[in-house]
C-alpha positions in Angstrom: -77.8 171.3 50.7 -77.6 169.0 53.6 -73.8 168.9 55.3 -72.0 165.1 55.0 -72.6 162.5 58.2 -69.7 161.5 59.0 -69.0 157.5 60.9 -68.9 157.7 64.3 -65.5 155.1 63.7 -64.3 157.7 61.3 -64.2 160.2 63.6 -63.0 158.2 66.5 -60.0 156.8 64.2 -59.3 161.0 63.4 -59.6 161.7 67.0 -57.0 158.7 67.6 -54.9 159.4 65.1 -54.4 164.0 65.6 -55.2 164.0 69.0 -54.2 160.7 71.5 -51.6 159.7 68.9 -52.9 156.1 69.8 -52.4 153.9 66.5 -53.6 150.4 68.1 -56.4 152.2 68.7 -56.5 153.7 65.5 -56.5 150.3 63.8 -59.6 149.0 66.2 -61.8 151.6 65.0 -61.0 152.0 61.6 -60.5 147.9 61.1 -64.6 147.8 61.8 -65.3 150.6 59.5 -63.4 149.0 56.7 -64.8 145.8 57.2 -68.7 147.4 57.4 -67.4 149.0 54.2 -66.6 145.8 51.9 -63.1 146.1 52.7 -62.8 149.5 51.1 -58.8 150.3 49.9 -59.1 153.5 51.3 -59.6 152.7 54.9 -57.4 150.0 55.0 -54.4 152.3 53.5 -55.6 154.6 56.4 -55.3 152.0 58.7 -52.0 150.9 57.7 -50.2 154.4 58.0 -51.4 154.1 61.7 -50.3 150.7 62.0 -46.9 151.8 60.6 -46.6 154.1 62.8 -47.4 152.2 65.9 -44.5 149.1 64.7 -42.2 152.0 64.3 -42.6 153.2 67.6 -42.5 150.3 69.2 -39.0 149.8 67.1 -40.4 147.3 64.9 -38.7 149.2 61.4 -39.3 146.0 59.0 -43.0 146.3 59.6 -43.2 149.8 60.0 -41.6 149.6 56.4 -43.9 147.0 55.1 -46.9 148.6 56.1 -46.6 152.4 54.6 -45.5 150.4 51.3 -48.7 149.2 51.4 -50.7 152.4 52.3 -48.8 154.7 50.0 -49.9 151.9 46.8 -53.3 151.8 48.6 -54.3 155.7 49.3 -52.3 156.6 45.5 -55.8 155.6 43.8 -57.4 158.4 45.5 -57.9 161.8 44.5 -56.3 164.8 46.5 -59.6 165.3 49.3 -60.9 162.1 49.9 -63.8 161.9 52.9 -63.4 165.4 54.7 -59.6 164.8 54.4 -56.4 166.5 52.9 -55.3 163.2 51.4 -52.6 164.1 49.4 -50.6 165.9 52.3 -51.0 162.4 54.0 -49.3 160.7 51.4 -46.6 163.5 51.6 -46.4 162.9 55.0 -45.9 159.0 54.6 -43.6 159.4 51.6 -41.3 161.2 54.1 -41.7 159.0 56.9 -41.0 155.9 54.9 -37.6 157.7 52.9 -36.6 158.0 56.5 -37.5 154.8 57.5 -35.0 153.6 55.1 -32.5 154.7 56.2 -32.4 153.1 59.5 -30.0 152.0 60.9 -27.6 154.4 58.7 -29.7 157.4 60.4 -31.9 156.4 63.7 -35.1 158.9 64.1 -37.6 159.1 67.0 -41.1 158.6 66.1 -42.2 162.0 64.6 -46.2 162.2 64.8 -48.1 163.8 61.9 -51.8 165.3 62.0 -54.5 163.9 59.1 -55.2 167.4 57.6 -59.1 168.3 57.7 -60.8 170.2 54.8 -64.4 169.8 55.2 -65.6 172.4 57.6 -68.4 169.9 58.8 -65.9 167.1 59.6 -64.4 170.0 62.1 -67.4 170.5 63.2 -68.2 166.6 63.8 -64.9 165.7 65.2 -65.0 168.4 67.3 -68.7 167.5 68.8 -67.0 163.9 69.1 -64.2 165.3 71.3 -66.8 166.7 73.3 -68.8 163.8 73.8 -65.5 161.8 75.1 -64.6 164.4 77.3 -67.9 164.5 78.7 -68.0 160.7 79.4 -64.7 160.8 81.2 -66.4 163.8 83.8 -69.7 162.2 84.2 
């Protein structure tokens, strides 16, 4: 049985996402995956749970608000592991971030990153070789 391929922009957007914590960035690379993908839900609600994230730490709450509204009704259609990923703890995640979102400006709250949870062994192993690669570009 041959191991999954994973996009080069979904790894990139992972990378982004756990690693740089860079969500503008996050939205570049997975905005051209979910466009090559007919507009696929699942990437856009993705996409929109970085994009929150980014508003909110830029202090932008009403569209930090907005935008994991719209992921968590997005990435709810999805089963638990979706591509590689532990999508249910992401929508635990969001859930939380958005009941404290809420409660701005009763209760203020620093931006508090979260990590995409990996499953699939050879999504580790690809996001890992794709760390390597980057860190090799930026020494050569």
């Amino acid at each position: 049985m041959s191991q999954k391929i994973y996009d080069p922009l979904y790894l990139q957007f992972l990378y982004d996402f756990n690693c740089t914590r860079d969500y503008f960035e996050c939205h570049e690379s997975l905005e051209e995956l979910w466009l090559e993908e007919a507009k696929d839900p699942f990437y856009q609600g993705l996409l929109q749970v970085a994009v929150a994230l980014y508003h909110h730490r830029n202090e932008n709450v009403s569209g930090a608000l907005k935008l994991m509204r719209s992921a968590l009704d997005k990435l709810s259609r999805y089963p638990e592991r979706m591509l590689g990923i532990d999508l249910e703890q992401v929508r635990i995640n969001s859930r939380a971030y958005l009941t404290k979102l809420e409660h701005i400006p009763n209760v203020q709250f620093e931006h508090e990153p979260f990590d995409i949870v990996i499953l699939d062994p050879a999504l580790q192993e690809q996001l890992n070789h794709h760390i390597h690669e980057l860190e090799r570009k930026i020494t050569d």
